[in-house]
C-alpha positions as CSV (number, residue, x, y, z in Angstrom):
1,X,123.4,-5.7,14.4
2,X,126.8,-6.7,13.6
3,X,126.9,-5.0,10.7
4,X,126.7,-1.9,12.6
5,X,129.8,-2.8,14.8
6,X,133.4,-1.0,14.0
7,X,136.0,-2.8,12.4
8,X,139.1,-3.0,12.9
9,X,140.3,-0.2,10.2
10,X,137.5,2.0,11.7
11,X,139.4,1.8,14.9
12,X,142.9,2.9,13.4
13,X,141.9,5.8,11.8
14,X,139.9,6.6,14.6
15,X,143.2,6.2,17.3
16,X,145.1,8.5,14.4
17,X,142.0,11.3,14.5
18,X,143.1,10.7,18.0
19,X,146.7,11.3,17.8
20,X,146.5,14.0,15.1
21,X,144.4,16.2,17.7
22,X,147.9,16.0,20.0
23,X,150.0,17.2,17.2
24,X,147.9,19.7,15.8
25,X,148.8,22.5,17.8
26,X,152.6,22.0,17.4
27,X,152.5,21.8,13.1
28,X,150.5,24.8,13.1
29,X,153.0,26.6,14.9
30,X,155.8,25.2,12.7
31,X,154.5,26.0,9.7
32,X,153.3,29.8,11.1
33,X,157.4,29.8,11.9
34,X,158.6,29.0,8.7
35,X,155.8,31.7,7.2
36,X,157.1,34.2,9.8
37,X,160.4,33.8,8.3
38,X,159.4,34.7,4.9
39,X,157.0,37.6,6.0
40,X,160.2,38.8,7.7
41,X,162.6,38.2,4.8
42,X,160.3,39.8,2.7
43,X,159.8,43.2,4.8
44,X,163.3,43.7,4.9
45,X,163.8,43.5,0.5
46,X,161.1,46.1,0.7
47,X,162.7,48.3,3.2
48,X,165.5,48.4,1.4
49,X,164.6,48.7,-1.9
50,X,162.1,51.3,-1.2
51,X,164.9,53.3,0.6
52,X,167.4,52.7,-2.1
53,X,164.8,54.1,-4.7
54,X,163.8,56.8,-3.2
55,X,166.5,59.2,-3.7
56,X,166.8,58.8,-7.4
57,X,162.7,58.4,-8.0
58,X,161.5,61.2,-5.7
59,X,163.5,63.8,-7.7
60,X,161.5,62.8,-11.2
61,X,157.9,62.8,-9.5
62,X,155.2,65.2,-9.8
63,X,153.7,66.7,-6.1
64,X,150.9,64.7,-6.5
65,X,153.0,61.6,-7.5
66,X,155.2,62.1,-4.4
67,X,152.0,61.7,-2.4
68,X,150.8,58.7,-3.3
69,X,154.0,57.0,-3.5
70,X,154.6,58.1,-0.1
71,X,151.0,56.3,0.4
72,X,151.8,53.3,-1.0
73,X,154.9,52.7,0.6
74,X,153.7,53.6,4.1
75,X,150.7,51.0,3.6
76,X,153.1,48.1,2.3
77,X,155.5,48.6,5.5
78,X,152.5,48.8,7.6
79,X,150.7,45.5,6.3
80,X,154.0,43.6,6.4
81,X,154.6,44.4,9.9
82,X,150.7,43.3,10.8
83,X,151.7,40.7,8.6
84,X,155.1,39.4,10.6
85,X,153.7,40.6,13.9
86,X,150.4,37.8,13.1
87,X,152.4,35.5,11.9
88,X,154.7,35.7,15.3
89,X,151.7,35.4,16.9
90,X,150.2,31.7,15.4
91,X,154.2,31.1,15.6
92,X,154.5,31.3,19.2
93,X,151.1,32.3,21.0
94,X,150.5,34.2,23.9
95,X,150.8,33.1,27.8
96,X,147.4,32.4,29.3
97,X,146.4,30.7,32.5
98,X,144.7,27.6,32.4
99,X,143.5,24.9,34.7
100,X,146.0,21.6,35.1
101,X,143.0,19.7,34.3
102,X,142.6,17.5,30.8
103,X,139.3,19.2,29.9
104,X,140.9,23.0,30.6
105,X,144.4,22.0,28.6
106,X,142.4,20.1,26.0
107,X,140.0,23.0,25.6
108,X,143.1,25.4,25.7
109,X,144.5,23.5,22.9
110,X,141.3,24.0,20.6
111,X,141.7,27.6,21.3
112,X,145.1,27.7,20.7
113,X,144.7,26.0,17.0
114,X,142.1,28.1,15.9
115,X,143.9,31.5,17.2
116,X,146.7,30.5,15.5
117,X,145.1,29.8,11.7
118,X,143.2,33.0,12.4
119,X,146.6,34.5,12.5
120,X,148.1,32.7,10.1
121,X,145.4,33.8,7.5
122,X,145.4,37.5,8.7
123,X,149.0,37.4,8.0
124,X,148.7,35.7,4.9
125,X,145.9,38.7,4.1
126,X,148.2,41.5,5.0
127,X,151.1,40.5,2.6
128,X,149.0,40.2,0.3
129,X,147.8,44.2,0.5
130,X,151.4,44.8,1.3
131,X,152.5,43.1,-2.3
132,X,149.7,45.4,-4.0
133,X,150.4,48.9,-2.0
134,X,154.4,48.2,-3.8
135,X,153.5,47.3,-6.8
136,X,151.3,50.6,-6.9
137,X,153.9,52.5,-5.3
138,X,156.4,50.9,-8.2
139,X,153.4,52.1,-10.9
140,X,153.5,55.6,-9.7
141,X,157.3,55.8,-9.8
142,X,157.1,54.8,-13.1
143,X,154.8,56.2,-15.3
144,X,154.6,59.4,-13.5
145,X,158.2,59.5,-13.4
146,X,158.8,59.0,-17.2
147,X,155.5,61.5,-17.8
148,X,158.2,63.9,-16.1
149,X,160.9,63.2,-17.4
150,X,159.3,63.8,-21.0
151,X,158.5,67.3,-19.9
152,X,159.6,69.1,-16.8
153,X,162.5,71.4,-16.2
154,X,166.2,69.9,-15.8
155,X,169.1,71.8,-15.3
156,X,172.4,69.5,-16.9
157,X,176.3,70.1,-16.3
158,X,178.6,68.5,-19.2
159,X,182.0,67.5,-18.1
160,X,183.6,70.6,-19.0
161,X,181.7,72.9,-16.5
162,X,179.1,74.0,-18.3
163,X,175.1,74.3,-17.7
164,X,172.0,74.1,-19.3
165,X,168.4,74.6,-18.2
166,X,165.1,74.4,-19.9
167,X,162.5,72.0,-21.0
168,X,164.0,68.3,-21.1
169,X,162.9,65.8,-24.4
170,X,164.2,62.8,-25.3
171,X,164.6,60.8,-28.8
172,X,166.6,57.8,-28.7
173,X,169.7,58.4,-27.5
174,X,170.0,62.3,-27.7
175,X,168.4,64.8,-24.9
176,X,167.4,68.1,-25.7
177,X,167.2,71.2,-23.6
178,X,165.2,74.2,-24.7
179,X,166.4,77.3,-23.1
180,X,163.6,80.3,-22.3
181,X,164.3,81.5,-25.0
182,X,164.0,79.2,-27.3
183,X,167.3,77.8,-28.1
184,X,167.9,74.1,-28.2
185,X,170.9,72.1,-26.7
186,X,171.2,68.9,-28.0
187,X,173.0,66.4,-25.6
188,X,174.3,62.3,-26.0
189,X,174.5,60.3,-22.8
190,X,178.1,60.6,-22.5
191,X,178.1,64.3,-22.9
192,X,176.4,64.6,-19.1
193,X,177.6,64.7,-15.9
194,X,175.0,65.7,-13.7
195,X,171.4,66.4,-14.1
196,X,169.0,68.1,-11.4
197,X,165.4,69.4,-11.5
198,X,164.4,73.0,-10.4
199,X,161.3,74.1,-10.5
200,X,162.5,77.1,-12.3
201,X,165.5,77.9,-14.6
């Protein structure tokens, strides 16, 4: 029978399973803090890279391009806000009623702790599909946009007021135009000032 008795180490990690269950709650919700912060941090270099690109990307994308680019980009936004708004969530819960009693606030704690990893792992999830939906969006803009570049129409204006439309190619360091009817401009960087892209010359 004695054998069978707790000893005295069982009964200190049994008084710390004790204490851990009244400081759960609290380094769950640091932690979805400090995650919160990221998630935000992280929306925002999106935001503003995506907005910064856009100008100079959208003009060297194909319709269908545009499209799914515009996709892509709505998605991340969207899945890093479910993603902060989650993680604001395990950070700070939400008010709820309860009994003063130990058994209601011990039961609301339980709740609490597992509401808040649910969150925390939702969050986690939806940066995750936010990361993928830019780096697709970042794909599109550049394959399709170099695909376009190779080939479309481009319309260029050398410093000393002059332009040139046609069918854009590249070699190295020279661009060529050809003109509709046929005749080829040949172009260094340095010899551009502007570039745009009509549909039609």
């Amino acid at each position: 029978m004695s054998q069978n008795l707790p000893t005295l180490t069982d009964y200190k990690w049994a008084q710390r399973a004790a204490n851990l269950e009244f400081d759960e709650l609290q380094r769950v919700r640091d932690y979805a803090n400090k995650w919160h912060t990221g998630a935000m941090s992280f929306t925002g270099l999106v935001a503003v890279a995506s907005a910064s690109a856009a100008p100079f990307v959208g003009d060297q994308l194909g319709t269908a391009a545009k499209v799914g680019l515009g996709f892509a980009v709505v998605v991340a936004l969207v899945a890093l806000s479910v993603s902060s708004w989650q993680a604001m969530k395990a950070a700070y819960g939400e008010p709820t009623p309860i009994d003063n009693t130990g058994v209601a606030l011990r039961r609301w704690n339980r709740t609490a702790v597992s509401s808040a990893v649910s969150a925390i792992t939702c969050s986690k999830v939806s940066a995750v599909i936010a990361v993928l939906a830019h780096a697709g969006a970042a794909a599109i803009g550049l394959f399709d946009g170099k695909s376009q570049v190779a080939s479309t129409t481009i319309e260029v204006s050398t410093p000393d007021g002059k332009t040139y439309c046609g069918t854009f190619t590249a070699d190295n360091e020279t661009f060529s135009i050809t003109g509709a009817d046929g005749t080829v401009h040949s172009f260094k960087t340095t010899d551009i000032a502007s570039t745009t892209y009509p549909a039609t010359c």
